[in-house]
ZAMARGU-4260 file (C-alpha; in steps of 0.2 Angstrom, whole numbers, plus 5000, padded with zeros to 4 digits):
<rodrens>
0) 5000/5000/5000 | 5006/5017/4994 | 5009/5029/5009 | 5016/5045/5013 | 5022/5052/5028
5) 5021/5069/5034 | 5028/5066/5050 | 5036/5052/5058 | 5030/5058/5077 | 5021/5044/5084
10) 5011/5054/5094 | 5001/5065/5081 | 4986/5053/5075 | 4979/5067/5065 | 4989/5080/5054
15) 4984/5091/5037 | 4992/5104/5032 | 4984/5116/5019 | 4967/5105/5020 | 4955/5113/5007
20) 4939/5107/4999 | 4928/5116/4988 | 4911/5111/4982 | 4902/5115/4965 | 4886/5120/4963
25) 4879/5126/4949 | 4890/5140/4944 | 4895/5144/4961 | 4912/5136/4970 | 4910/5136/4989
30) 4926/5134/4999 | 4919/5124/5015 | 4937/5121/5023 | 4951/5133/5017 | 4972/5130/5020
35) 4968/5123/5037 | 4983/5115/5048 | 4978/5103/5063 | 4986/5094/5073 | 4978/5081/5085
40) 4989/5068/5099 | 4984/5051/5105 | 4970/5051/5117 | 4966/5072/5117 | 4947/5072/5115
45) 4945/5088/5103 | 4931/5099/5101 | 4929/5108/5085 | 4916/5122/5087 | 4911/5136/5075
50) 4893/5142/5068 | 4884/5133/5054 | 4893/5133/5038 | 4909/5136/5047 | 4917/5120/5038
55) 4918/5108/5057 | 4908/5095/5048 | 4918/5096/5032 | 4933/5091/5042 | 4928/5077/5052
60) 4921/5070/5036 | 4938/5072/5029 | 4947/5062/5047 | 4936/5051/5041 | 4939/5047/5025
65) 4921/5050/5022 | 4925/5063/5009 | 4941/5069/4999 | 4951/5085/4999 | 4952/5095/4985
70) 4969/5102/4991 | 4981/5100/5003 | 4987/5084/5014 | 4979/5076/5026 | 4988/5061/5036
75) 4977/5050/5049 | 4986/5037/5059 | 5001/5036/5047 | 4989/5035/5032 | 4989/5049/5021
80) 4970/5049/5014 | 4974/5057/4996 | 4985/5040/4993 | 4971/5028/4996 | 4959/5018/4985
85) 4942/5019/4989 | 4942/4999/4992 | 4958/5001/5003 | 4948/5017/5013 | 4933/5008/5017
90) 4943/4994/5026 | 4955/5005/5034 | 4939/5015/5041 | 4930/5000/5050 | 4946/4995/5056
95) 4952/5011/5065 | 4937/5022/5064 | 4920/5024/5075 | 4908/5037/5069 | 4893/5045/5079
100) 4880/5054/5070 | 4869/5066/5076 | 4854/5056/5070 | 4857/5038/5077 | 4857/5032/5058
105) 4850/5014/5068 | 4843/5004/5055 | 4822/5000/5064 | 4819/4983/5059 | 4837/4978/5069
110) 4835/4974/5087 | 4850/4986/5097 | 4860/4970/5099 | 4859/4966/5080 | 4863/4986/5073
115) 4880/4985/5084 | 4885/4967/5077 | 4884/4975/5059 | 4901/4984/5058 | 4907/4965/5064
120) 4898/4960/5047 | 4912/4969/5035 | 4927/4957/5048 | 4932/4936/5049 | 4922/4934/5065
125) 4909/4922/5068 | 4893/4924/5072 | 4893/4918/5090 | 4911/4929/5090 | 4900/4944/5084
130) 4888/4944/5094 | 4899/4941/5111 | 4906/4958/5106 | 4892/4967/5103 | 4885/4961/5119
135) 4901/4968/5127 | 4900/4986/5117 | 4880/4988/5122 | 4884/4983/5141 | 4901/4996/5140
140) 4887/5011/5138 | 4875/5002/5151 | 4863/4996/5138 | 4865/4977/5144 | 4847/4973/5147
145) 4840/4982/5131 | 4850/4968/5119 | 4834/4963/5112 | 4824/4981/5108 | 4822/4988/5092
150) 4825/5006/5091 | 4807/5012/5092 | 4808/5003/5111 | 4822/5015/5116 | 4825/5033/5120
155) 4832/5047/5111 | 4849/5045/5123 | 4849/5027/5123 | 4845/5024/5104 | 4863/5036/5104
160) 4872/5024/5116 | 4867/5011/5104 | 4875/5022/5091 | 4890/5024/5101 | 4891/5006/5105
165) 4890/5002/5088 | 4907/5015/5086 | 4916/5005/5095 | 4914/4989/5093 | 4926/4985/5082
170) 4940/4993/5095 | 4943/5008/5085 | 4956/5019/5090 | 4948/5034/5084 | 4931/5040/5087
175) 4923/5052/5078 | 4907/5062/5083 | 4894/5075/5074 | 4884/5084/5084 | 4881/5068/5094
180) 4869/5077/5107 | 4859/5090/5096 | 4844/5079/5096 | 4845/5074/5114 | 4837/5084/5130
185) 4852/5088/5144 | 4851/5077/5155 | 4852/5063/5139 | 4865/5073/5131 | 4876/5073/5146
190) 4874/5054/5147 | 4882/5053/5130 | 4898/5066/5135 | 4901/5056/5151 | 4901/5041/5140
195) 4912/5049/5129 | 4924/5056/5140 | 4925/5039/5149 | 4930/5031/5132 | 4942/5045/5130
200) 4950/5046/5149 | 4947/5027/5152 | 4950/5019/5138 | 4963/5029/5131 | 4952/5032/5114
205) 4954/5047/5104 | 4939/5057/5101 | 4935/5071/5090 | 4917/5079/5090 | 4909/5093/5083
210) 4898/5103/5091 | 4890/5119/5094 | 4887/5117/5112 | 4898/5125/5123 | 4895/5115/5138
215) 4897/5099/5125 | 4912/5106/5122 | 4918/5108/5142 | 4920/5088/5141 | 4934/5089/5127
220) 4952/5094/5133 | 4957/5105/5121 | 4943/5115/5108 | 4947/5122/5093 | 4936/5135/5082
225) 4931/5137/5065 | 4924/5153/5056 | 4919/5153/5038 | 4931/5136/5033 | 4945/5144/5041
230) 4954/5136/5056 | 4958/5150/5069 | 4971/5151/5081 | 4972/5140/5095 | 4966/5149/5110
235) 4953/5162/5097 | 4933/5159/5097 | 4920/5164/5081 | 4915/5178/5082 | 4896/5171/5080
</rodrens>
């Protein structure tokens, strides 16, 4: 496998340098994330903040290879993403990366047991090795006795738990969150952040979440702002 280096630190698990992408429509060219240089160490849980627009989901969709740059370099885990087939991206994303979305994205006909295992699907596992697991991930986030209920049966914050659970079943070492408490009520939505700094402090995971909460963001240990697809200094908030 082709691979480029932009560092040989150990440490850094997440490095661009001049990340842009542009998006056309129509006539019109819309720079979502312009020149941005970030770095990000094992086990720091990051929170990228900025108003809508301001390109933070742009860039965790780039850590996770779930879109390319149009520019620029951007190296994740030792891999730098521009050099990767899409074949070769999709396998190096179930292996190392756990993504939260802000909507569950739980498939309704699977029980919560059964959406977890899927992720296990893509591995050599058996079925009885799969499910063992899944049982453990769903158990992790304290949803051991809901194995069996489908998402209609649970919750706002436990159908995200099962999402959660789901991230990290495959033992990812980075986990990836959008706006993973925006559809949640507090108490629900603190659930999930203590969740996630548990993975983070306990675990030794590194997390990345976007969000436009600023008590989300008092869970991450270090925040960094966006502003019209610009990443500002470290220490500088939008202006929004």
């Amino acid at each position: 496998m082709s691979e480029t280096k932009l560092s040989e630190s150990s440490e850094v698990v997440i490095r661009t340098n001049k990340l842009t992408k542009e998006f056309i429509r129509d006539e019109f060219h819309v720079i979502a994330l312009k020149d941005v240089n970030i770095e990000i160490h094992r086990g720091e849980f990051v929170a990228l903040m900025g108003p809508s627009g301001s390109g933070k989901s742009t860039l965790l969709h780039l850590i996770a290879a779930m879109d390319k740059s149009t520019g620029g370099e951007i190296e994740v885990l030792g891999e730098n993403l521009n050099r990767l087939s899409d074949t070769q991206i999709a396998h190096w994303r179930n292996v190392h990366v756990g993504f939260v979305f802000q909507q569950f994205n739980l498939i309704p006909v699977l029980t919560a047991l059964e959406n977890v295992e899927l992720p296990l699907k893509l591995t050599n596992l058996k079925k009885a090795e799969r499910l063992e697991h899944a049982t453990t991930a769903l158990k992790l986030v304290g949803l051991g006795d809901r194995l069996g209920h489908f998402p209609r049966q649970l919750s706002g914050g436990q159908e995200q738990r099962v999402a959660i659970a789901r991230a990290i079943v495959t033992d990812p070492q980075l986990i990836l969150a959008d706006e993973p408490t925006g559809n949640l009520d507090a108490q629900s939505a603190d659930d999930v952040l203590t969740m996630l700094s548990r993975l983070n402090k306990e675990y030794s995971k590194t997390v990345v979440m976007v969000t436009h909460d600023p008590h989300a963001a008092k869970f991450a240990t270090r925040v960094r702002h966006l502003e019209k697809g610009e990443l500002l200094p470290e220490g500088v908030t939008t202006t929004a």
